[in-house]
N, C-alpha and C positions, 0 to 999 in steps of 0.2 A: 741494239743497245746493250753494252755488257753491264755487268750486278753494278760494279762502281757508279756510270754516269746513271742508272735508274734510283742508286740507291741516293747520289748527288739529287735527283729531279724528286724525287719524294720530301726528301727534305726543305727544297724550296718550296713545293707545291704546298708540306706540311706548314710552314714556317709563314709564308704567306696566308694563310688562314687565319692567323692569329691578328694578324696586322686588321684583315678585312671585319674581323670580330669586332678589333678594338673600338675602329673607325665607326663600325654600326652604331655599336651599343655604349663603350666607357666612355667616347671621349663627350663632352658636355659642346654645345647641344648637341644632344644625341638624332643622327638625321631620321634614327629609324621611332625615336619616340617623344621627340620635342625636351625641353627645357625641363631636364627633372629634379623634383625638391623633395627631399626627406623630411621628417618632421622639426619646426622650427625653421621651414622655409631654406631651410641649409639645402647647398647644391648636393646635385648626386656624387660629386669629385672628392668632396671631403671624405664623405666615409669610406668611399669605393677605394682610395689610396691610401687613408689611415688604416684600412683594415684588410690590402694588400700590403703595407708595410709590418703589421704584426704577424702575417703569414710566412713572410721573408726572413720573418725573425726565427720564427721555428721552425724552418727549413735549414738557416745556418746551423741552428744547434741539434737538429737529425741529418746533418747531409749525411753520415757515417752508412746512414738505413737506407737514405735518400738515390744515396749512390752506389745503388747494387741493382740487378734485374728487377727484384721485387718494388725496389722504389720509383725504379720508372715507369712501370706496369701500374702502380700507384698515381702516381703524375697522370699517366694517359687518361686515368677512370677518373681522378677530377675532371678532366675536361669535357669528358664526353657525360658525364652527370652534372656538373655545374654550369655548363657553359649553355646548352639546352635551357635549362629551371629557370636561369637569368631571364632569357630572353620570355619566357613561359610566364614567370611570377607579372615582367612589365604588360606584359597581353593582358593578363587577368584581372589587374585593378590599378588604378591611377592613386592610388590613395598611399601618403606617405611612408606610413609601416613599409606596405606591400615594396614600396620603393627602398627601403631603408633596406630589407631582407633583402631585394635585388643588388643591392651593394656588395654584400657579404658574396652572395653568389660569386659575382664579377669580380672581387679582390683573388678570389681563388683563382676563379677559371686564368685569369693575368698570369699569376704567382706561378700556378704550373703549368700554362703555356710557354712562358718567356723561359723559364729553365728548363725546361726539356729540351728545348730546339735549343737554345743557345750552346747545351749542351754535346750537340753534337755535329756543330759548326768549329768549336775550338781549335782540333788539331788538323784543322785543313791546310793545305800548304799558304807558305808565308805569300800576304796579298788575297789568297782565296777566301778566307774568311771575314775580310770588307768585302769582296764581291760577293761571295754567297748571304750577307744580309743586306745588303741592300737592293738586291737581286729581291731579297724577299719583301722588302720594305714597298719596292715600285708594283711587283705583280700583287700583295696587296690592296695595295691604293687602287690600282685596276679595276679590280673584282669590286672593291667598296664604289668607285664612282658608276659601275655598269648597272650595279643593285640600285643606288640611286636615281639612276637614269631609266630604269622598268620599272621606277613606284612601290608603294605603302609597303604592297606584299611578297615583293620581290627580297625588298629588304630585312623581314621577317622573318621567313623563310631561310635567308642565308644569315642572318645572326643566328638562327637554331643550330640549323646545317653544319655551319663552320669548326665550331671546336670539336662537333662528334667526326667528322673528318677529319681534323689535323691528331684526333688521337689514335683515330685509324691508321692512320700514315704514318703515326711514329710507333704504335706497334710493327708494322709492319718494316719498318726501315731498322726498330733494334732485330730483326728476327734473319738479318742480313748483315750480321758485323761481323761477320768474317769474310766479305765481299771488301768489307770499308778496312781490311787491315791494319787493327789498332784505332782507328779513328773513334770510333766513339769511346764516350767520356766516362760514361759509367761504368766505374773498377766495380770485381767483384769483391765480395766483400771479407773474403780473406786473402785481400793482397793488403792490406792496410801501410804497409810498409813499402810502397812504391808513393803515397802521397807524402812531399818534403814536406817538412817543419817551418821552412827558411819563412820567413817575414814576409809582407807585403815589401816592395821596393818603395823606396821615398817617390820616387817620379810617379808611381800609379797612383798613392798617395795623393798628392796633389793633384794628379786626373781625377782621383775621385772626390775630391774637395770642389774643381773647377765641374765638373757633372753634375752635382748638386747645386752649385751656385747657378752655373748658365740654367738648370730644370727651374730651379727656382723664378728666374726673369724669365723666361717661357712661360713658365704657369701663372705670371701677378700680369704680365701684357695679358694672356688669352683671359683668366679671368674676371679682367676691366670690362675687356671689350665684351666677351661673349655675348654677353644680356644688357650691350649699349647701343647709340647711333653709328659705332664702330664695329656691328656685331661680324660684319663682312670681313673681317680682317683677322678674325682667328677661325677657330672651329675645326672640323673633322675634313671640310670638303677642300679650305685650300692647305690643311696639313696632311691630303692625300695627295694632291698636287703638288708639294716641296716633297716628300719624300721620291716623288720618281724624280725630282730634279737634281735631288743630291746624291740620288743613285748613280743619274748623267756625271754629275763630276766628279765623283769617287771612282767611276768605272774609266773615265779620260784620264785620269791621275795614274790609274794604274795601267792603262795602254799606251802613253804616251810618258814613261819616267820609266827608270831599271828597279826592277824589282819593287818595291814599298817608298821609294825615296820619296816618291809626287804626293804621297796620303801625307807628308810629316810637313809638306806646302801646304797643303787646304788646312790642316792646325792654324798656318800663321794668319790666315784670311778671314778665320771665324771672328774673331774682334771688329776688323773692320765691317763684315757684314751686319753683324748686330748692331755697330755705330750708325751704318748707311740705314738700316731698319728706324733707330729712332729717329735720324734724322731727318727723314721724310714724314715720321708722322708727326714731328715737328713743328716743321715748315706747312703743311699742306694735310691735318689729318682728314679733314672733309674729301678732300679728293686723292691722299695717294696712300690712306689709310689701306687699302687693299696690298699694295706693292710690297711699305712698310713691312704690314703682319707676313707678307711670304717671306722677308727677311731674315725678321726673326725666330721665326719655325725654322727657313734654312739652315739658318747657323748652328742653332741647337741640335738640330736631326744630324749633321754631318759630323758636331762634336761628339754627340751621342753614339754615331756609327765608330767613328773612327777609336775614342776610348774602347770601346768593347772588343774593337778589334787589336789593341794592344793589353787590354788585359789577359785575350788568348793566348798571345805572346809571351805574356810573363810565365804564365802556365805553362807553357809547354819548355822551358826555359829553365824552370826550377823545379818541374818533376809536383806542383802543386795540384789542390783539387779546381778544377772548373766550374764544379756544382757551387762552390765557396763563394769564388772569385765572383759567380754571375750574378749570386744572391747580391753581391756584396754591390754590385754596380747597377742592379737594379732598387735596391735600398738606395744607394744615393739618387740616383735620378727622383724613386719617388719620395723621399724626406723634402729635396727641394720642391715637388710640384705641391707637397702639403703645403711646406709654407708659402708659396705664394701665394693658394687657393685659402687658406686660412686668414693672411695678413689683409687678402684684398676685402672678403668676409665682414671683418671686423671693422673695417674701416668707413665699410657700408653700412653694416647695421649698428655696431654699438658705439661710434662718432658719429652717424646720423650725417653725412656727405660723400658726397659722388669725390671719387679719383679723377683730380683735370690732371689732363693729357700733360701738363707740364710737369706736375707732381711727379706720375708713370714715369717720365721719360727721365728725370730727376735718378730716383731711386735704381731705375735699371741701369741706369751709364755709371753710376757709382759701382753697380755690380759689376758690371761689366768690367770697368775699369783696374777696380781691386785684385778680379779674377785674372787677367792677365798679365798684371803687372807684378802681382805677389803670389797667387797663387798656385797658376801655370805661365812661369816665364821660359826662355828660351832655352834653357838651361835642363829643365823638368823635361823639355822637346826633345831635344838632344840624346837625353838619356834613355827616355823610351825607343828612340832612331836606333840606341846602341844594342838596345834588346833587341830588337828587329834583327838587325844585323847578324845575332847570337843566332836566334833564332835560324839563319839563312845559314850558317856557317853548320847547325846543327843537320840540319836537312839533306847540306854537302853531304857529311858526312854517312848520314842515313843511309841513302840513296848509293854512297860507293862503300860498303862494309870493309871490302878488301882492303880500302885502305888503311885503316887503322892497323892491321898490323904491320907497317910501315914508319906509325908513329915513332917507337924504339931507334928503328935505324936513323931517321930523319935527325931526332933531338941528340943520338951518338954524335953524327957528323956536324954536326952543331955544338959540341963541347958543352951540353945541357947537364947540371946535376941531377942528381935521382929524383930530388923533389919539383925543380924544374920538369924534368920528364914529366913526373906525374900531372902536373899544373898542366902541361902541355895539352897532354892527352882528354883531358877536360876542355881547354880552350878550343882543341878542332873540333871537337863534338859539338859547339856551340852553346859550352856554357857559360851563365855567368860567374863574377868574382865573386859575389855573395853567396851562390851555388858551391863553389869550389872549395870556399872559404869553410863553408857547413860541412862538408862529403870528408877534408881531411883534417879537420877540427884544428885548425888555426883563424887566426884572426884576419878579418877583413883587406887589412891594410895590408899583412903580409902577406898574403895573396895578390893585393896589388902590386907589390916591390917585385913576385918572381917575375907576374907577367910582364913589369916595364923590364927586369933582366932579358925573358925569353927575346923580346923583341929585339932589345940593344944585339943581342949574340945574334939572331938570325938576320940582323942588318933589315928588320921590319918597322914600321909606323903604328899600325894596327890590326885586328883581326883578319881583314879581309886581303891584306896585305901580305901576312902570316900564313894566309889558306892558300892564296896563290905562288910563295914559294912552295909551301907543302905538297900543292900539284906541280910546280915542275920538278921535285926532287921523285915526286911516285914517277911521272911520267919518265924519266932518266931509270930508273931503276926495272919499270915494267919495259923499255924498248930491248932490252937483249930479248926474254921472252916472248917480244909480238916477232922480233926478228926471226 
């Protein structure tokens, strides 16, 4: 096995630890310590994500520290110290406090698990970083149902276990980044001037709007049921069983589609899966309440995947930070599972009535429906598809350095102006127009006006269209040479 695929197997094996943590211990019922309530009978979900959400906060505003050797050496030590103590403090006393400090533990041990590894999944090639996390998400779920399946102590044992292992493994995987050539994420920290300025994208934008909506109806369905006659329909054990399912159809999407195209199909199906989910528990909650709940876990896990996997995209795209980017999509995710865990809270205790399944199914299809139709409409799809594509055209290029200096000749015999040229030479690298727009400080728009020029003169449609005149003018130019 050469450094690359050991250094790839460390990172899943790391990655996947986190996942088998979560499933132990954060997610609510916890299988490895039952139904836990802080003081004021409040579940252990509330605090445990309100106070991973204020760690995510001051993580954005240190990624600068964050994102240097030292801060990820930093990261690793919380895990391997908090993620232990968590499990240690719930052993020790059942008694609320004791629960309420196991919270704080757990928001950490999350905050710097999920960023380190997401961390250095980002610049994988295009496609391989939805494969490498849900790769991570399934051999997770694995190890959480095996732990399960040995009992009390089995499960115990590997909540301890877990994070002092995945921070082992990610010591050990940064101490290998020059096997990973560039790939990892963590700039040192006097390069400060290789992370852009350029903005979030409007399309992520609304990914990240539509992440928090869907976390949102994921967390107000799981926290109806968890502690009802529906309790079978949410929980850890069959949201470890949708994650290896959504692993299966992320990973056929991508072996049976070119390139990324089949992930930007599973986008258009998450609506209806969520629809098929409430519909069933609908019709039939007493008996297909189980079905239902895999539904809408599925949906949510797949949208969950698949955004992360385009927020890498934009990253790599615009020269942005990933440390940023991940805090910033794991804030959304957990804003919306506060508030469903909060709304549903409140409804129970301080209105004094249980949520009927009509109610539930009411408020989430309203979400549901908002989110797709206004939030992430086809349009938002589309444009993330183009960043992909960017991305792919980037990579081209990567991968044949020789050719860029070709670029020149190419855009001469193409009657390109200078500035043209210049735009050019951005476009096969795989950037975008907001990118290009930033690099030669003109405006957006005009930057779009060269490219729809470059295209007209090269008798193109679009990028990839663009890229494959560009290889057969190299390919003409390199045959007297191979001749």
């Amino acid at each position: 096995m050469n450094n690359v695929h050991r250094l790839s197997f460390v990172r899943l094996i790391g990655f996947s630890l986190f996942w088998t943590w979560l499933f132990l211990v954060a997610v609510s019922p916890s299988p490895t310590f039952g139904q836990l309530l802080v003081p004021w009978a409040i579940p252990f979900e509330i605090p445990e994500v309100g106070f991973r959400i204020a760690f995510l906060l001051v993580a954005l505003s240190l990624r600068h520290l964050l994102a240097t050797r030292m801060g990820s050496l930093a990261l690793a030590a919380i895990c391997v110290v908090a993620g232990p103590l968590t499990t240690l403090t719930l052993c020790l006393s059942p008694l609320p406090t004791f629960i309420l400090f196991a919270s704080v533990l757990a928001a950490l041990t999350d905050a710097a698990m999920f960023l380190m590894w997401l961390c250095y999944f980002g610049y994988s090639k295009i496609g391989q970083t939805a494969f490498f996390l849900v790769i991570s998400y399934a051999l997770g779920s694995v190890l959480c149902l095996a732990a399960i399946a040995l009992g009390h102590n089995a499960m115990v044992a590997l909540s301890a276990a877990a994070p002092i292992a995945s921070g082992i493994a990610f010591i050990a995987a940064t101490r290998n980044d020059a096997a990973a050539q560039g790939e990892s994420l963590f700039e040192p920290a006097d390069r400060p001037s290789n992370v852009s300025n350029i903005g979030m994208p409007k399309s992520l934008v609304f990914a990240s709007i539509a992440l928090a909506l869907y976390a949102f109806v994921f967390a107000f369905f799981s926290a109806r049921t968890a502690s009802s006659e529906y309790a079978f329909s949410s929980g850890p054990v069959l949201q470890a069983l949708c994650n290896i399912a959504s692993a299966a159809i992320i990973i056929s999407a991508l072996l049976f589609s070119k390139k990324s195209s089949g992930l930007y199909g599973v986008y258009r199906s998450i609506p209806l899966i969520f629809a098929l989910g409430f519909a069933l528990f609908a019709v039939a909650p007493n008996v297909a309440s189980s079905i239902a709940g895999a539904c809408i876990m599925l949906a949510y896990l797949l949208f969950e995947a698949l955004s992360l996997n385009d927020y890498c995209n934009v990253v790599k795209t615009n020269d942005s930070s990933l440390l940023k980017y991940m805090a910033i999509a794991r804030l959304c995710a957990s804003t919306g599972i506060f508030v469903g865990w909060v709304l549903n809270f409140g409804i129970l205790h301080i209105l004094g009535n249980k949520i009927e399944p009509e109610f539930l199914i009411a408020i989430c299809l309203v979400v549901v429906v908002a989110t797709s139709t206004l939030a992430f409409t086809d349009r938002s799809l589309n444009d993330l598809r183009n960043i992909a594509d960017n991305r792919i055209a980037q990579e081209y290029i990567e991968q044949r350095p020789d050719k860029q200096l070709l670029v020149k000749e190419f855009a001469s015999e193409q009657n390109l102006s200078k500035r043209e040229t210049e735009v050019l030479e951005y476009l096969i690298a795989g950037r975008t127009t907001q990118y290009i727009a930033s690099k030669l400080f003109i405006a957006e728009s005009t930057a779009r006006t060269h490219v729809h020029k470059i295209y007209a003169k090269t008798d193109t449609h679009d990028r990839m269209n663009l890229l494959d005149s560009f290889e057969e003018f190299c390919n003409r130019r390199q045959q007297p040479y191979q001749n």
